[in-house]
Every structure is written in C-alpha cells, then in structure tokens.
C-alpha positions in Angstrom: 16.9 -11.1 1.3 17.3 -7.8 3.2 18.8 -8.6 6.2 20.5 -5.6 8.1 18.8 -3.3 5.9 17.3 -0.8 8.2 14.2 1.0 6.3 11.4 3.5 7.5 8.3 3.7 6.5 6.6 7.2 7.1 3.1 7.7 6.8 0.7 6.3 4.2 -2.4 3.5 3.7 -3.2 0.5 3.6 -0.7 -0.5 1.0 2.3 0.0 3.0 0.5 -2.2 5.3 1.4 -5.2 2.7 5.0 -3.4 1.8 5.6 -3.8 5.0 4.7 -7.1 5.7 6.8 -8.6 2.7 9.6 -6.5 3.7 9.5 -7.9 6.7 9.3 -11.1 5.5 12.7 -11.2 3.5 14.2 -9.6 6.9 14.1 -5.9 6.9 14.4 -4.1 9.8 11.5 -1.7 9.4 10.8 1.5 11.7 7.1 2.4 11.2 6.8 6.4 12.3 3.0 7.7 12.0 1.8 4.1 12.8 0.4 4.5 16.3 -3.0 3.8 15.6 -2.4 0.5 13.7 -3.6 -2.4 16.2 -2.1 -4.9 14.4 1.1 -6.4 15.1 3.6 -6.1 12.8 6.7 -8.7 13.4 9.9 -7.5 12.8 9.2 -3.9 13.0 8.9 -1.3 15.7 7.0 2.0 15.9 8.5 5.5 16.5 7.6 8.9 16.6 9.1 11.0 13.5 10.9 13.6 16.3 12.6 10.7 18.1 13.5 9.0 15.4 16.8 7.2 14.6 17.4 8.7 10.7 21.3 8.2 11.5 20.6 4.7 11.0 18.5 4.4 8.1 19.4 3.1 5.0 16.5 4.1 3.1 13.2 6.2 3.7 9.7 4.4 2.2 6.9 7.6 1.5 3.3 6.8 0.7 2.4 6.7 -2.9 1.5 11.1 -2.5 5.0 11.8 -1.0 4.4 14.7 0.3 2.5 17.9 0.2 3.7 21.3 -0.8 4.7 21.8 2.8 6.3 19.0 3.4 3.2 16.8 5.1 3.0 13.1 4.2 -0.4 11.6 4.7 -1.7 8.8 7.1 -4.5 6.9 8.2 -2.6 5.5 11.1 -1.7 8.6 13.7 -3.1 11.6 14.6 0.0 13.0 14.6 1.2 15.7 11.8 4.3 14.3 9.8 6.2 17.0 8.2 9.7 15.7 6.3 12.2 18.4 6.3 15.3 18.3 4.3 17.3 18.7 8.1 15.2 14.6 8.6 16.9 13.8 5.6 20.6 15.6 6.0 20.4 13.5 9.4 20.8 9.8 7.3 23.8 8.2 6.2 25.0 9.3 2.5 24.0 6.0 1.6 20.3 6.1 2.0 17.7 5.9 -0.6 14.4 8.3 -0.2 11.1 6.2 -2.0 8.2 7.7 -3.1 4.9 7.2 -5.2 5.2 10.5 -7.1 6.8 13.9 -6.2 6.7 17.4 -6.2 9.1 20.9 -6.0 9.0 20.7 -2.1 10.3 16.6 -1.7 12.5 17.3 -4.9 14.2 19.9 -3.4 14.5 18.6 0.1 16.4 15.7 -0.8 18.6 17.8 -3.2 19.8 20.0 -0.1 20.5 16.9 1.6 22.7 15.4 -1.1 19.7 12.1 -1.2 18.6 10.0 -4.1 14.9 9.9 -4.8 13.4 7.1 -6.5 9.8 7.9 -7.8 8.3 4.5 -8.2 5.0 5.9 -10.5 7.8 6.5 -13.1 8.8 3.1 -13.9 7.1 1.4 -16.5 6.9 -1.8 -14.7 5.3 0.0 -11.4 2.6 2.1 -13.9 1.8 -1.3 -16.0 1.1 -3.5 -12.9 -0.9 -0.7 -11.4 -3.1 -0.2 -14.3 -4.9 -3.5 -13.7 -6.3 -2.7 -10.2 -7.0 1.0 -11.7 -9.0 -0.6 -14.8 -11.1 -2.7 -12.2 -11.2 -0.4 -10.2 -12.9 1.5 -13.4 -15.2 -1.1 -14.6 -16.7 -1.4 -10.7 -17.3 2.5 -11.2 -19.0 2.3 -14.4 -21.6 -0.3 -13.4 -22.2 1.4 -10.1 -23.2 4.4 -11.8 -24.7 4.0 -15.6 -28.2 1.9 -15.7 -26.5 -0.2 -18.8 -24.4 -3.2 -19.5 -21.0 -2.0 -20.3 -21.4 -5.0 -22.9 -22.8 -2.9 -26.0 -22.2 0.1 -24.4 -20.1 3.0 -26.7 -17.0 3.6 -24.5 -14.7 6.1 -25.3 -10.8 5.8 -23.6 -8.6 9.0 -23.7 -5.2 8.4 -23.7 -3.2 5.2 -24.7 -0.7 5.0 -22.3 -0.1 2.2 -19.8 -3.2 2.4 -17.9 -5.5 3.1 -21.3 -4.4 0.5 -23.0 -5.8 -1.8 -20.1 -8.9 -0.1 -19.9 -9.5 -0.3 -23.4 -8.5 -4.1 -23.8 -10.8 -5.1 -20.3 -13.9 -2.9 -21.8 -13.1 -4.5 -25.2 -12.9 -8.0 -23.7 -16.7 -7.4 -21.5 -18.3 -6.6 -25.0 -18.0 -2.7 -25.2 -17.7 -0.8 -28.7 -14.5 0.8 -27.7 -13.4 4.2 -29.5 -9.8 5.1 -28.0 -8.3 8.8 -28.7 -4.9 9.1 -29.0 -2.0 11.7 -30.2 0.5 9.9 -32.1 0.0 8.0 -35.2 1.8 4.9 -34.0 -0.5 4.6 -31.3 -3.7 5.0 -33.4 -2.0 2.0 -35.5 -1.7 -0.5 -32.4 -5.4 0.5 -31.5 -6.7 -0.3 -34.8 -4.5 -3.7 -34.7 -6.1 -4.2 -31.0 -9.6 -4.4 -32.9 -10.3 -0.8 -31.4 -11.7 2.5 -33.4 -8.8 5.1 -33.0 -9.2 8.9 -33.4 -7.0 11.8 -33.0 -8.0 13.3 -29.7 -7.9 16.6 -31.2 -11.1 15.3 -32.6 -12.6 14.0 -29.2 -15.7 16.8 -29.7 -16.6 14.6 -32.5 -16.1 11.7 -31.4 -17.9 11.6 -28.0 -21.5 12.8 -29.3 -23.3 9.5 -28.9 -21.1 7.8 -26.3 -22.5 5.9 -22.9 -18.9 6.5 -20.6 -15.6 8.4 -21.2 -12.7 7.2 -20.0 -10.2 9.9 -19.6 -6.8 9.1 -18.6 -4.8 12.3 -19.6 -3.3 14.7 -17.3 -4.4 18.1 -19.4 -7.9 19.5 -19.8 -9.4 17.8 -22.5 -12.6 17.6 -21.4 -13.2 20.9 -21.9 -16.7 23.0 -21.4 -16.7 23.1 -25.1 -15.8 19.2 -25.8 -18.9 18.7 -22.6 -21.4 20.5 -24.7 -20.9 18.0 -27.4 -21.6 15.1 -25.1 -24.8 13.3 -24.1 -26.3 14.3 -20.7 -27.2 11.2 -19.5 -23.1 9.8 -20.4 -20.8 8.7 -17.8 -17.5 10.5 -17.2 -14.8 8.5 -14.9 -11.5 10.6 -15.4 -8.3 8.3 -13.8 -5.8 11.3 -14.7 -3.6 12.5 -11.5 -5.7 15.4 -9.9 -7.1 18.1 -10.9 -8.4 16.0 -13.8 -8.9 16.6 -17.1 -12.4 17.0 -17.2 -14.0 20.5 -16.5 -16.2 19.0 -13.6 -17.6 22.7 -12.9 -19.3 22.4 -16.5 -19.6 18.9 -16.3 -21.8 19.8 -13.2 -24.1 22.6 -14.4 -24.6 20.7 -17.5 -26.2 17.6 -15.4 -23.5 15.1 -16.8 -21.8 13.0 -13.6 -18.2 13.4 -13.8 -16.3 11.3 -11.6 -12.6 12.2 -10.7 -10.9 8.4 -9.6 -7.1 9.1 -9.1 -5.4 6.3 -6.9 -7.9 3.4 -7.4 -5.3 0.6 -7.2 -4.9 1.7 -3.0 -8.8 1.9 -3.0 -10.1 -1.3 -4.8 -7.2 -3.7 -4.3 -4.5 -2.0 -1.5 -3.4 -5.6 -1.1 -2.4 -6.1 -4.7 -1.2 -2.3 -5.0 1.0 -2.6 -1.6 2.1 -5.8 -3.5 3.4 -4.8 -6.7 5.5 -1.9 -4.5 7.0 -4.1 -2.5 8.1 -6.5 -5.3 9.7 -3.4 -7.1 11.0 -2.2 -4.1 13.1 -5.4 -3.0 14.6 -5.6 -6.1 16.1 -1.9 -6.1 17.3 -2.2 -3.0 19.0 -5.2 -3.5 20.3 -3.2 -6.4 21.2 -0.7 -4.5 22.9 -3.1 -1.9 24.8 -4.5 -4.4 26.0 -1.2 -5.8 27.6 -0.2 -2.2 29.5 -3.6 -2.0 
C-alpha cells in the first residue's frame, strides 16, 4: 500500500489515466495538475493548477511517458493550459522526492540535477521495455494489415533490431505464419534468432537482404534505412519503423520513391493505453515502496 504517499501527476494521456486509478487504489494521495478537462471523477485525488501547487508536499512527481520537451513543456490531452517544469518546481519538494518519467532529455536531466532530485526513467528498465513490447508488436501487426493488400501469413517480413521489442515482433509475425528474416549486430544474437527458427543476417547487409521483402520492421534508433538501403527495396513493400523519433528510415526517400513508410513510436499509449498505463503503474508501486522502505 501507499498510504500517506503524496504523488503528482503532471500532464500526459490516457495512460496515466489507469496509473492513476491503481494508485489510487492502494491509497495514494494523488494531485492531478493539467487535468482540468478530464470529466471523470477520479476518487482519491484532487486537481490543481501547476502555479498553485503544493510541491512542498510531494513526495514524488509522475511525468507522461515524453517527459518533457527541450523547453521544459510536458504534454497533455487534458488542459489547455501550458505546463512548463522548471528546476525552481522541483528545488521547491522535499529532498526526499522522486521525479518519474517515460524517457528524458538534457533539459529534465539537468533540471532535476540543479535541484539535488532523483530521476527514474522508467523506458530504461528491462521489465518496463519487455512488457511494453507486446502492446507495441500488436500495435504493429494491426498496422501491417491496415496497410499491405496480403496476409502477413506467407508474407517475407524482415525485423531490424533484436532487442526487447524485436524479439516480440519477430516471435508474433513468426507465430501468424510470416517467413521472418531478423537483422541483427552481434553474433550472439544472430545465434538465438537462428535457435528461434528465424533467418538471421548482419544488418550491415540489410541492402541485401530486403530486395524481395513484403514489410520491414525497423526497430533501431540510427538511420538504417537509408536512401541507398530504399533503392534496394520493392516499391510496393511496407515500412512500419517503431524506433524513438526521427526514425530510422529516410521517409523523404522513402516518399519520392512511392514506398509507404510509416513512423509508429509510442504504440503501447495508442492501441492498448489501458494495458500500457497498467504495466507503469505496477512498476511504479513497487519503486516506491522501495523507495519508502529506503527512507525508513
């Protein structure tokens, strides 16, 4: 339980619509600022405006999965009004509170630095990226047969990148009957790929590898999709790049070559927010009972 935790919630979607609900459910006390707009009632929480708010009192600070911007904005579909985090927001809260976020950047890194803050980016823990790549590889498959005019069961996939969230895309194209090519950098991962019943190829060779393929999966965060690499690949192919923005896919090329690039960051809030604000809020409870414990 949380009871006598005090935690805001600033900004974000849908998911932190079912964070907040199972926070209030093991007895948070939850301040929801850029929530005005939200018509539902939310028990055991109360709404304030980010200027009025009581940070001397929190003992942690909840961010949408973005964070922030560059200039300190944090995104939401629930207020009009423009929420900018400053590092004076943060100096304001006891020594003891814990800022949360999705992912970060320079401008939330350095803002809880000059207030003295722990940051906890949830997108780097393996548990948080593994849950979330099931939502994102549904999220995929629902993408692909909205936009090829083929089964994806004899299709020629190809997955870039074998990290958490390729691996699932790989095994859930696999399991719907797709002849599944995954590209990978290290050796070790080409093994497992090969033991997962998969073709493996260095992705160094992904120009020779995507020539005859129906969709491309691209999960890495550099350009690998390059204007040359696009040249090499079918014009009537599929391209549904998951990496964190811009992509790694040159969409320009992709573009004036006639091949449709899709870039799909974030689909876990998109397809199944309930699920995504779900897996947050189970990882969330148990770090701060961690932290809890830690103080005591």
């Amino acid at each position: 339980m949380l009871t006598g935790l005090t935690i805001a919630v600033i900004g974000g979607d849908a998911r932190q619509l079912e964070v907040i609900r199972q926070l209030s459910e093991r007895d948070a006390n939850l301040v929801l600022i850029g929530f005005e707009q939200l018509d539902e009632d939310m028990t055991g929480s109360a709404k304030a405006k980010l200027d009025q708010a009581h940070f001397e009192s929190f003992d942690a600070i909840l961010l949408p999965v973005s964070g922030t911007n560059q200039q300190g904005r944090v995104e939401t579909i629930f207020s009009d009004e423009e929420l900018v985090l400053t590092d004076n927001h943060l100096k304001r809260t006891p020594e003891r509170c814990v800022v949360y976020s999705g992912i970060s950047n320079d401008y939330l890194e350095n803002a809880a630095a000059a207030a003295g803050r722990k940051l906890v980016k949830l997108f780097e823990r393996n548990d948080v990226a593994i849950y979330n790549s099931i939502p994102t590889a549904e999220g995929t498959i629902m993408m692909v047969i909205q936009n090829t005019d083929v089964t994806i069961h004899q299709s020629n996939v190809a997955v870039l990148g074998f990290g958490r969230t390729g691996m699932t895309v790989a095994r859930m194209m696999d399991a719907l009957g797709a002849k599944v090519k995954v590209g990978a950098r290290r050796s070790e991962h080409l093994a497992r790929i090969s033991e997962m019943g998969l073709t493996p190829f260095y992705t160094e060779k992904v120009a020779e590898e995507i020539t005859n393929i129906d969709v491309c999966i691209n999960t890495i965060p550099d350009q690998v999709l390059t204007a040359s690499v696009l040249s090499q690949m079918p014009l009537n192919a599929l391209i549904v790049d998951l990496a964190s923005k811009p992509g790694g896919t040159d969409f320009r090329y992709a573009d004036k070559r006639g091949i449709k690039a899709l870039l799909a960051p974030g689909l876990p809030g998109i397809v199944a927010p309930k699920t995504a604000g779900g897996i947050l809020a189970k990882v969330l409870h148990s770090l701060l009972k961690e932290e809890r414990k830690n103080e005591s």
